[in-house]
C-alpha positions in Angstrom: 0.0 0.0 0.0 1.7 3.3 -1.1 2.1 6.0 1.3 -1.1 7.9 0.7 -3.6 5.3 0.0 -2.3 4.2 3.4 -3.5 8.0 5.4 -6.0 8.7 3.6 -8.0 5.7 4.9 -7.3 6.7 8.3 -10.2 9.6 7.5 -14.0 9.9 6.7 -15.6 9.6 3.3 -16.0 13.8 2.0 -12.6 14.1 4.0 -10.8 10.8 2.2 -12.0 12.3 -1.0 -10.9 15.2 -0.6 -7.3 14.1 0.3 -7.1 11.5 -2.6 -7.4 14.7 -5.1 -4.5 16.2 -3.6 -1.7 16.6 -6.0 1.2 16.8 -3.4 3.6 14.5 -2.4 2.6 12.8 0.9 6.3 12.3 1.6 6.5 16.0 2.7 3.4 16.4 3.7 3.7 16.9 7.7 0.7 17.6 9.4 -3.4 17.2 8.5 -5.3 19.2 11.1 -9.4 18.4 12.1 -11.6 20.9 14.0 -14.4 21.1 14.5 -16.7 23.6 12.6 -12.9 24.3 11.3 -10.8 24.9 8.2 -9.0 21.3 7.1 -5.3 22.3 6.8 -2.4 20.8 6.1 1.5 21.3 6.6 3.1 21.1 3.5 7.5 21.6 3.7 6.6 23.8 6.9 3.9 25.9 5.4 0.9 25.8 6.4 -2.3 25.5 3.8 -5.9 25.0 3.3 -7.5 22.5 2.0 -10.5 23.1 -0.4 -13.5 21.1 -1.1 -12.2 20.1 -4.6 -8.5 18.6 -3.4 -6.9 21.8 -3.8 -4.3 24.0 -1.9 -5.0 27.7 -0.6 -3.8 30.7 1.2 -7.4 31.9 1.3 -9.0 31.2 4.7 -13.0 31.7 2.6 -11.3 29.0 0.5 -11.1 26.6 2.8 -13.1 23.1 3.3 -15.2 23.4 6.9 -15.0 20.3 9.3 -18.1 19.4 10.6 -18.4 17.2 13.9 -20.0 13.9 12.0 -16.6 13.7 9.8 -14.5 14.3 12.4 -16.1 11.5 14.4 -16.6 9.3 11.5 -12.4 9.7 11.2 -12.2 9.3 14.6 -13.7 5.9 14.2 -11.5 4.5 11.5 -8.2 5.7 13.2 -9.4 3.2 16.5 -11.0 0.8 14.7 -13.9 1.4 15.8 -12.4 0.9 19.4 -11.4 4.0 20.9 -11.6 2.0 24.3 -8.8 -0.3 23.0 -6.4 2.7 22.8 -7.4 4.2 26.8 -4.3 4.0 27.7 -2.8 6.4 25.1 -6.2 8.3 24.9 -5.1 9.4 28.2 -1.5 11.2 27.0 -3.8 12.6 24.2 -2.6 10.7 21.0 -2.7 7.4 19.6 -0.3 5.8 17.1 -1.7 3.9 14.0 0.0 1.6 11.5 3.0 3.4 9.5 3.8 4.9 12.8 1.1 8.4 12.3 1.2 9.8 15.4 -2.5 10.8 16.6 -3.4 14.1 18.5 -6.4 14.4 20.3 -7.8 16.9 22.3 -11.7 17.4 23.3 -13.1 16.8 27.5 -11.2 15.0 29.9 -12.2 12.7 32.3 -10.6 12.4 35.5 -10.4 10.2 38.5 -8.5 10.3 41.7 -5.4 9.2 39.8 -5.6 11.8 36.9 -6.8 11.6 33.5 -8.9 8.5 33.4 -10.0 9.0 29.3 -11.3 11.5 27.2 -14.8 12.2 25.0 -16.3 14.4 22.8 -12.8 14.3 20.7 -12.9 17.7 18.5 -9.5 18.6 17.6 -7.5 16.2 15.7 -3.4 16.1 14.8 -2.0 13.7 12.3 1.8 14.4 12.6 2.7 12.1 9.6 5.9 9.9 10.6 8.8 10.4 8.1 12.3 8.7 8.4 15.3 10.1 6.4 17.6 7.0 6.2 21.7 8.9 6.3 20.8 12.0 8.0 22.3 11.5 11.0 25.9 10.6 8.8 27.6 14.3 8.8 27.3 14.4 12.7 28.6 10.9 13.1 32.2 11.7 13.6 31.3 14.6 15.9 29.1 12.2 18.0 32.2 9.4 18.6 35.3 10.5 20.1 38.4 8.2 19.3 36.3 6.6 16.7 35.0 4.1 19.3 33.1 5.7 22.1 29.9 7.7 21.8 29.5 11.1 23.2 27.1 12.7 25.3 24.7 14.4 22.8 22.0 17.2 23.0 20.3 17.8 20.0 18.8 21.6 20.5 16.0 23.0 17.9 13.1 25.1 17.5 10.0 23.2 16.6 9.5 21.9 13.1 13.2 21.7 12.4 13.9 17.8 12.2 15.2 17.0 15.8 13.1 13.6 16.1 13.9 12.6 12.6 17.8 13.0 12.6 17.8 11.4 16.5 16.0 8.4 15.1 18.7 7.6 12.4 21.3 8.8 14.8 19.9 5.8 16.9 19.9 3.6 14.1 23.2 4.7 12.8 25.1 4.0 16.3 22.9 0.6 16.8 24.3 -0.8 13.3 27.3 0.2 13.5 28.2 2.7 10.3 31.3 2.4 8.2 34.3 2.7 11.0 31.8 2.3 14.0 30.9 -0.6 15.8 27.4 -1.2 16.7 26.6 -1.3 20.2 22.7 -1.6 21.8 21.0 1.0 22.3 18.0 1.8 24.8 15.1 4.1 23.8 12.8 6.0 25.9 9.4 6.6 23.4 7.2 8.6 25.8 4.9 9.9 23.0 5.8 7.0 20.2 7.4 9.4 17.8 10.6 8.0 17.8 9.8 4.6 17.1 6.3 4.9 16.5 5.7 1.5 17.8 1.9 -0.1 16.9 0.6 -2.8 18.9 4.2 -2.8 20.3 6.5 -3.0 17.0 8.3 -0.4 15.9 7.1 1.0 12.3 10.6 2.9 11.9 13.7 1.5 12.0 15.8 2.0 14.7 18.9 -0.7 14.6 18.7 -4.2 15.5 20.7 -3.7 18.6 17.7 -1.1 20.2 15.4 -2.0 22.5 12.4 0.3 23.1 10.3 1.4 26.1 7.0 2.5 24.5 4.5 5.2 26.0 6.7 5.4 29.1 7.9 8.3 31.1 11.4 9.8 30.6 13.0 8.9 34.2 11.5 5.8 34.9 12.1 4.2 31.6 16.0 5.7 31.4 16.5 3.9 35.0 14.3 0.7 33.9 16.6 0.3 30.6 19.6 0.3 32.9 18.7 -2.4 35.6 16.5 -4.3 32.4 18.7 -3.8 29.2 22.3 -3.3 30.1 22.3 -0.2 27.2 25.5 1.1 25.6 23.5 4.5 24.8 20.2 5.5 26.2 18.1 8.2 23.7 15.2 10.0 24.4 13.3 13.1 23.1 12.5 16.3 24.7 14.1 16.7 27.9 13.4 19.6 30.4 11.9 18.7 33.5 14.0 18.7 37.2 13.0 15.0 36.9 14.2 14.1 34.0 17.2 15.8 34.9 18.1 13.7 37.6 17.4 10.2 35.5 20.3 12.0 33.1 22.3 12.3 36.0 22.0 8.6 36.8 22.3 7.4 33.7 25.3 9.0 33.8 26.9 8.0 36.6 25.9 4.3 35.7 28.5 4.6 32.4 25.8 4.9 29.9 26.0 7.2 26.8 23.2 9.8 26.8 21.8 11.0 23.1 18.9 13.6 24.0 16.8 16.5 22.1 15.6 20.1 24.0 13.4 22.2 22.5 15.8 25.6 22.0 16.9 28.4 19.2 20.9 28.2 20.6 23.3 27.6 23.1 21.9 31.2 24.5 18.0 30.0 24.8 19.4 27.1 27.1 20.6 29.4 29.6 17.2 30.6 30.0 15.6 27.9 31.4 16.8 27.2 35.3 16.7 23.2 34.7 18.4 23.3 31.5 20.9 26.0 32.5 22.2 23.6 35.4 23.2 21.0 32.6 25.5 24.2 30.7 27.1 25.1 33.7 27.9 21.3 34.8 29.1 20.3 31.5 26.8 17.2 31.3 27.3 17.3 28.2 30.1 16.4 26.0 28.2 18.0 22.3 25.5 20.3 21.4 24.0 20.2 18.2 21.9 23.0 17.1 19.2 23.0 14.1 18.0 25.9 12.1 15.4 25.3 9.0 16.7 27.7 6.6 17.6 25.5 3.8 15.9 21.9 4.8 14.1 20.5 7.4 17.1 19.0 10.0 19.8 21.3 8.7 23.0 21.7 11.1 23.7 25.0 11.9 26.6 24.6 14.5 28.0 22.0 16.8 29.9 23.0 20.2 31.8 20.9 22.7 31.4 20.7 26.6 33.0 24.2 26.7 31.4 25.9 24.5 33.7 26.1 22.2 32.3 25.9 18.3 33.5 23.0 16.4 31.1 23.6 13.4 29.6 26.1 11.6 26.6 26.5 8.6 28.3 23.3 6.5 32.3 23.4 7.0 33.8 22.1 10.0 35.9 24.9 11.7 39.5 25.0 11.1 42.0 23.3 13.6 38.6 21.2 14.7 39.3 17.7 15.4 35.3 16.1 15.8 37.1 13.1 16.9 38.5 14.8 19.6 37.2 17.0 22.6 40.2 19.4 22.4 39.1 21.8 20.4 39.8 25.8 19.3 37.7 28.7 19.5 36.0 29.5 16.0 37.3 32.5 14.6 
């Protein structure tokens, strides 16, 4: 089944019509957004566009196709199966994750119970962040990730929304679990709170992510770093989105444990860091060993610098800076 026939099913009738006439390609297509009494839009190479009643594209909000509540529960049917209660557990983090590894947005009324969000009705807003993997991305940060070609360094992949962080972490884990060219494979254990990384369904991973990684699906950051540890015996432990004083001190024990730690922060630079008190602390220890910072100025996932544990800039907008070893953590000030 080719990549469109395969989301378009996922949607009502008048909706699944409308997307079959749509003459993009559904490899860049990013998002598909449902609300109620709402345009349908769509996220096409990071723009964002409406969707008209014939299949078309549009700037022009009075263009746009209107949402009603029917379709969206009609779509809501076929992305569950026609078993939303099958997917309460991930109902309650507000997304579900469907075959090809489409993550699943919700949001609508809550429930709650005495231990927090028990479910959620009356769904109205819908997300489909499509899943895209980009097999080699990770390769021109490979030999700034390894030190002495051998051993993997402490990583924090920093970018702004929308700018590729998931998609170059999950070939970076796929990369360092096969082993690439010079580098040895070694396992690796990943943390997929929200399923984006490995977008597993009914508990196998739709992307691929090395045959030396082991996943923890739908499970928070700090207990599923310290369950890999004691469970997995991991060479590497990755996870996405970082930021909370918890999670900060899982980092620190995963550390101190002799683990490899590959993460991704939500950040503009080095300077946006220092902003934030829980992320500041990991600056001013030096927990990590290399920061690698995203922009989107001339592709989704582009590298706009690397630094080392000091601070000091070992890469710049496509050339490595001169006297730079990325093997090495000695390293020069640029300029």
């Amino acid at each position: 089944m080719e990549r469109k026939d395969e989301l378009i099913n996922l949607f009502s009738r008048n909706i699944r019509e409308i997307l079959n006439q749509v003459a993009l390609s559904f490899d860049e297509v990013q998002e598909i957004r449902l609300r109620v009494a709402a345009p349908l839009m769509l996220v096409y190479k990071n723009e964002e566009y409406y969707l008209t009643g014939s299949g078309d594209i549009s700037k022009k909000l009075e263009d746009a196709y209107i949402v009603s509540k029917n379709e969206l529960k009609e779509t809501m049917e076929y992305m569950s199966n026609y078993s939303l209660y099958a997917f309460e557990e991930e109902l309650k983090q507000g997304f579900l994750t469907v075959q090809g590894g489409h993550r699943i947005g919700i949001a609508g009324k809550t429930i709650l119970d005495e231990s927090g969000i028990k479910t959620m009705k009356y769904i109205s807003f819908i997300n489909i962040r499509l899943s895209h993997q980009v097999k080699g991305c990770a390769s021109p940060i490979l030999p700034f990730v390894y030190k002495n070609h051998s051993e993997v360094c402490h990583t924090l992949i920093i970018s702004p929304p929308r700018c590729g962080k998931t998609t170059l972490l999950r070939d970076l884990i796929r990369q360092i679990s096969d082993g690439s060219g010079e580098f040895k494979g070694m396992n690796v254990g990943v943390v997929d709170e929200r399923s984006e990384i490995g977008a597993c369904y009914q508990g196998a991973p739709q992307n691929d992510l090395g045959i030396r990684t082991d996943i923890l699906d739908c499970c928070p950051k700090a207990k599923g770093m310290m369950m890999l540890i004691r469970t997995m015996s991991p060479r590497v432990i990755a996870v996405d989105e970082v930021g909370s004083r918890e999670d900060l001190d899982a980092i620190e024990y995963v550390m101190n444990c002799g683990c490899k730690l590959i993460a991704t922060v939500h950040g503009s630079s080095i300077e946006d860091l220092r902003q934030k008190p829980v992320l500041r602390t990991l600056l001013e220890e030096r927990i990590f060993e290399r920061y690698i910072v995203l922009n989107n100025f001339s592709k989704i996932g582009n590298i706009d610098q690397i630094f080392d544990s000091r601070g000091t800039q070992m890469y710049k907008a496509d050339k490595i800076v001169t006297g730079v070893r990325p093997d090495r953590q000695e390293s020069r000030a640029y300029g």
